[in-house]
Legacy VTK file of the C-alpha trace (Angstrom):
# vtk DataFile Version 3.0
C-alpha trace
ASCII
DATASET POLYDATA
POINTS 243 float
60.822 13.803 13.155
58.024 16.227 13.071
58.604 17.004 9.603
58.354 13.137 8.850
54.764 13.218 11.028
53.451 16.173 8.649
54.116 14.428 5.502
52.461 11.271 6.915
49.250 12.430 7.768
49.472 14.493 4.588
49.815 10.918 2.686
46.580 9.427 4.316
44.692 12.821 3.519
45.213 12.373 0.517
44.143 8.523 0.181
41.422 9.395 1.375
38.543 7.694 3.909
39.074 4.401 4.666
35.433 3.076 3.963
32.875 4.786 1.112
29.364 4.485 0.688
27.190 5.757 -2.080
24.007 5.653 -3.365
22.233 7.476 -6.276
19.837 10.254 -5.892
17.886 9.712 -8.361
15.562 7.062 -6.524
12.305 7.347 -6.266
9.815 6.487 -3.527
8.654 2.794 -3.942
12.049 1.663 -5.221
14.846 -0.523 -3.709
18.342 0.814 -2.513
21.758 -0.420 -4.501
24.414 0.741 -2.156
28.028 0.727 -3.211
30.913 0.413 -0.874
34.555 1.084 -1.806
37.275 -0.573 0.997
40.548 0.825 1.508
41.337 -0.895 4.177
40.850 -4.610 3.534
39.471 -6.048 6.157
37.572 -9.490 7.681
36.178 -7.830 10.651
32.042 -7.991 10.311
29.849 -5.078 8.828
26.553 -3.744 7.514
24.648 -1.513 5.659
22.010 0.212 7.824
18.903 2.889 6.112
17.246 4.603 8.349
13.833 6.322 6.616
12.579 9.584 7.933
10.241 7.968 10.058
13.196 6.536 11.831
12.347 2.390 10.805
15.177 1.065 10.147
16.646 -1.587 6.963
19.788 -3.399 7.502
22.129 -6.050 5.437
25.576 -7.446 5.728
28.317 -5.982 4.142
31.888 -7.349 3.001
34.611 -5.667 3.689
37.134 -8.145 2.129
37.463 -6.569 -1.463
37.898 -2.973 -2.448
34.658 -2.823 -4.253
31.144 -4.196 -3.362
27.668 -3.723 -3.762
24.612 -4.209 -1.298
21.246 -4.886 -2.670
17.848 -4.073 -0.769
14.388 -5.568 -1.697
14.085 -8.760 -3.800
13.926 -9.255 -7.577
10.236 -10.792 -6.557
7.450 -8.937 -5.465
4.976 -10.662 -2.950
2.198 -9.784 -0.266
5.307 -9.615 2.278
7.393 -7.182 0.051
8.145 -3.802 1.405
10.586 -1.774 -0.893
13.086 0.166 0.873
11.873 3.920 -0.142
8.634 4.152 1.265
8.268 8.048 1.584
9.579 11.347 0.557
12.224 12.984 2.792
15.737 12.170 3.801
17.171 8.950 4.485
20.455 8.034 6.579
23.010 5.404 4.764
25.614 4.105 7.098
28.224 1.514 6.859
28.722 0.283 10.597
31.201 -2.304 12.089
29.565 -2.903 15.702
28.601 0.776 17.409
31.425 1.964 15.218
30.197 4.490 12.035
32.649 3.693 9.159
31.017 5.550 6.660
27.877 7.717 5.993
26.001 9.204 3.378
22.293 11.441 3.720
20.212 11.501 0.260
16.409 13.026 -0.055
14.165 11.444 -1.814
11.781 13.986 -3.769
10.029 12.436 -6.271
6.151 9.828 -5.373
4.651 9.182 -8.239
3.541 5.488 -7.114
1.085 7.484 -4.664
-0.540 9.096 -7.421
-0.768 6.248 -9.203
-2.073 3.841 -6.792
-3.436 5.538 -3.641
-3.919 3.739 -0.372
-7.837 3.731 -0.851
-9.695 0.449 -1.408
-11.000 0.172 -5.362
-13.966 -2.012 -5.694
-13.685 -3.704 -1.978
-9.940 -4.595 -3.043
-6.746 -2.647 -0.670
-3.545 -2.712 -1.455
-1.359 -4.700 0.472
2.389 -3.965 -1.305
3.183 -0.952 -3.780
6.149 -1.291 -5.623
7.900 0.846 -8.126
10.588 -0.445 -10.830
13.293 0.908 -13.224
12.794 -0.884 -16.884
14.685 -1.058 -19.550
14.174 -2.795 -23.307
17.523 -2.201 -25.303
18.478 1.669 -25.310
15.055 2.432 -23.476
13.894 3.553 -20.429
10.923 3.775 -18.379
9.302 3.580 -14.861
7.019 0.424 -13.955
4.458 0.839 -11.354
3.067 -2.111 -9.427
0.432 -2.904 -6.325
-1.135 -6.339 -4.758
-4.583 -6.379 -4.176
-6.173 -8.212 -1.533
-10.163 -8.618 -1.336
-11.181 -7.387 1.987
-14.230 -9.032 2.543
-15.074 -12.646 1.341
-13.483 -14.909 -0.675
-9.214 -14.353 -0.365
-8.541 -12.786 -3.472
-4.953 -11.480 -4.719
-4.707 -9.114 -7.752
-1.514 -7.625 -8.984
-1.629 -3.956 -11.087
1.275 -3.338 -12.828
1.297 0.178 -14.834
4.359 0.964 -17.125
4.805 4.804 -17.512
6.446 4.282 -20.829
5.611 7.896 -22.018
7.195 7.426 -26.317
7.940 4.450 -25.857
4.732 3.306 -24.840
4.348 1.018 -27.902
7.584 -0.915 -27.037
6.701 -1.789 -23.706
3.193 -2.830 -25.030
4.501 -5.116 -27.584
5.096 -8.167 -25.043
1.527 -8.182 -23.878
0.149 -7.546 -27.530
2.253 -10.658 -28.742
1.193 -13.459 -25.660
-2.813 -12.347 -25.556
-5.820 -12.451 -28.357
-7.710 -9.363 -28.782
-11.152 -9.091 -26.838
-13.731 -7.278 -25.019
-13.847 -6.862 -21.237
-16.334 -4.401 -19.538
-17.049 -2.979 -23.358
-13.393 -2.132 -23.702
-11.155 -3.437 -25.845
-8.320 -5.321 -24.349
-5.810 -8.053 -24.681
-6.709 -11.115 -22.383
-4.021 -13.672 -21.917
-4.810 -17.382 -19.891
-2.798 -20.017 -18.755
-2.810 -22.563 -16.098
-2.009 -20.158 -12.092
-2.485 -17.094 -14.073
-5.062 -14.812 -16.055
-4.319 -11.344 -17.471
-5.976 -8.245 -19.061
-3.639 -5.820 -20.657
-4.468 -2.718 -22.610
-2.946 1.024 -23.749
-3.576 4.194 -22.134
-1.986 7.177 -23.311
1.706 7.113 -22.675
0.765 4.000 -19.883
0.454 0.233 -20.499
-2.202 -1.050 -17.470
-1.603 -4.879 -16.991
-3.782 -6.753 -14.139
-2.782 -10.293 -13.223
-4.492 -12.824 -11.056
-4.385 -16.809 -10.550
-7.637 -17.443 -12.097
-10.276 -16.171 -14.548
-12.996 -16.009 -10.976
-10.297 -14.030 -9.392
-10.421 -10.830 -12.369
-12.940 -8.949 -10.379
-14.760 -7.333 -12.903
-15.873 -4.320 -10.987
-11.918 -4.287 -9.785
-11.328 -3.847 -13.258
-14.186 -1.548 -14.648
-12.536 0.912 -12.057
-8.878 0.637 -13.593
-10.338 1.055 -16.920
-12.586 4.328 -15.917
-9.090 5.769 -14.299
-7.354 4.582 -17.895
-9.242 4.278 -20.307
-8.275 1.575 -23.356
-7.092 2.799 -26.484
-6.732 -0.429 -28.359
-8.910 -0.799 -31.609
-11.044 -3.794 -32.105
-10.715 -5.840 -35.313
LINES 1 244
243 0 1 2 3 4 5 6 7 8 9 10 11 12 13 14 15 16 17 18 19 20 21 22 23 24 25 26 27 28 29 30 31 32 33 34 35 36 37 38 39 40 41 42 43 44 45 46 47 48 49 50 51 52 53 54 55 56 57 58 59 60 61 62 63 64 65 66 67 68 69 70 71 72 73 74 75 76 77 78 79 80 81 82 83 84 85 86 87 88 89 90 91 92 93 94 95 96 97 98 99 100 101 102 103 104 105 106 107 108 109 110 111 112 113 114 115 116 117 118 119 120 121 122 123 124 125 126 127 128 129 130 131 132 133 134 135 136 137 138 139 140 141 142 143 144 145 146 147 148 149 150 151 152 153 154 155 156 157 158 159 160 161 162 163 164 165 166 167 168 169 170 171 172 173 174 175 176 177 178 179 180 181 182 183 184 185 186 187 188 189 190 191 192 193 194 195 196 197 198 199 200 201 202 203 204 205 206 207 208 209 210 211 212 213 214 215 216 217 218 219 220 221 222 223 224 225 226 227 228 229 230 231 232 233 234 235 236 237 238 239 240 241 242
């Protein structure tokens, strides 16, 4: 009988947890969490997925745990003034997989790597703040890149939104510029030359920068704050050629 015990709890050893959660590493601050859960166990009893950030503020979702494989998505494929993606810092955040006060499963990652800050600080730029930074993986066939994005709102006056989007396309700069070079006409804004790009809710400048494409949206031609802009263009400067 005790022999029969041994080989038992030898047999679940080696089947492992009953619940797994993992997540990548490789995230970086400004991005939203994909967290994958593998199920043993199949069961109907209710779960979630909670992050808690290093500041201890906490994200949570619903989890299944009626099929052996699943994934839980943070954030929204939308960006809006309400948005708040689920790395917001560097430092190490807590994944758990929790059924009630019971921990099913856990896993710790650190996340190293802000380049969003550097790109757009929390300072105002021409009486605009930013009210949501984001940061996005792209891809455009075998490609890769990082897209950077922040809403601006005006803080005094007239409510104004603006939205900066910077793709750090680094070689393949001119791939991820091709879109914007193909919907605008070729003009001058603030002595710069830059694509512009109108149509009815939404007005857009768009230009090259070294290894970065700099895109700034808003709903109307008024609301593409020139000074706003002048300051984008002084931090990246255009490198498009007129005719």
């Amino acid at each position: 009988m005790r022999v029969r015990a041994l080989c038992i709890v030898a047999v679940a050893a080696c089947r492992g947890p009953a619940y797994h959660v993992s997540i990548p590493t490789s995230y970086e601050v400004g991005e939203d969490a994909t967290v994958a859960i593998e199920v043993r166990e199949i069961s109907k009893q209710p779960a979630e997925i909670i992050i808690t950030r290093p500041d201890g503020s906490k994200l949570q979702k619903p989890a299944e745990l009626d099929a052996k494989h699943s994934r839980v998505k943070f954030g929204t494929p939308l960006v809006e003034r309400t948005s708040e993606p689920t790395f917001t810092q560097v430092g190490p955040y807590k994944i758990e997989l929790k059924s009630g006060a019971q921990t099913l499963a856990f896993q710790q990652i650190t996340i190293e790597t802000d380049r969003l800050t550097k790109i757009f600080t929390t300072e105002p730029v021409a009486g605009f703040g930013p009210v949501v930074r984001y940061t996005r993986p792209r891809q455009d066939g075998t490609q890769h890149w990082m897209t950077y994005g922040a809403i601006y709102e005006r803080l005094e006056g007239r409510e104004t939104d603006i939205h900066v989007v910077i793709e750090a396309a680094g070689p393949n700069v001119e791939l991820a510029f091709k879109r914007y070079e193909e919907e605008g006409t070729l003009g001058v804004f603030e002595n710069s030359n830059v694509r512009l790009y109108e149509r009815t809710g939404e007005v857009s400048t768009s230009w090259r920068s070294g290894e970065r494409v700099v895109v700034i949206r808003a709903r109307a031609a008024r609301d593409l704050d020139r000074p706003f802009v002048r300051a984008f263009l002084a931090k990246y400067p255009s490198q498009l050629k007129g005719h």
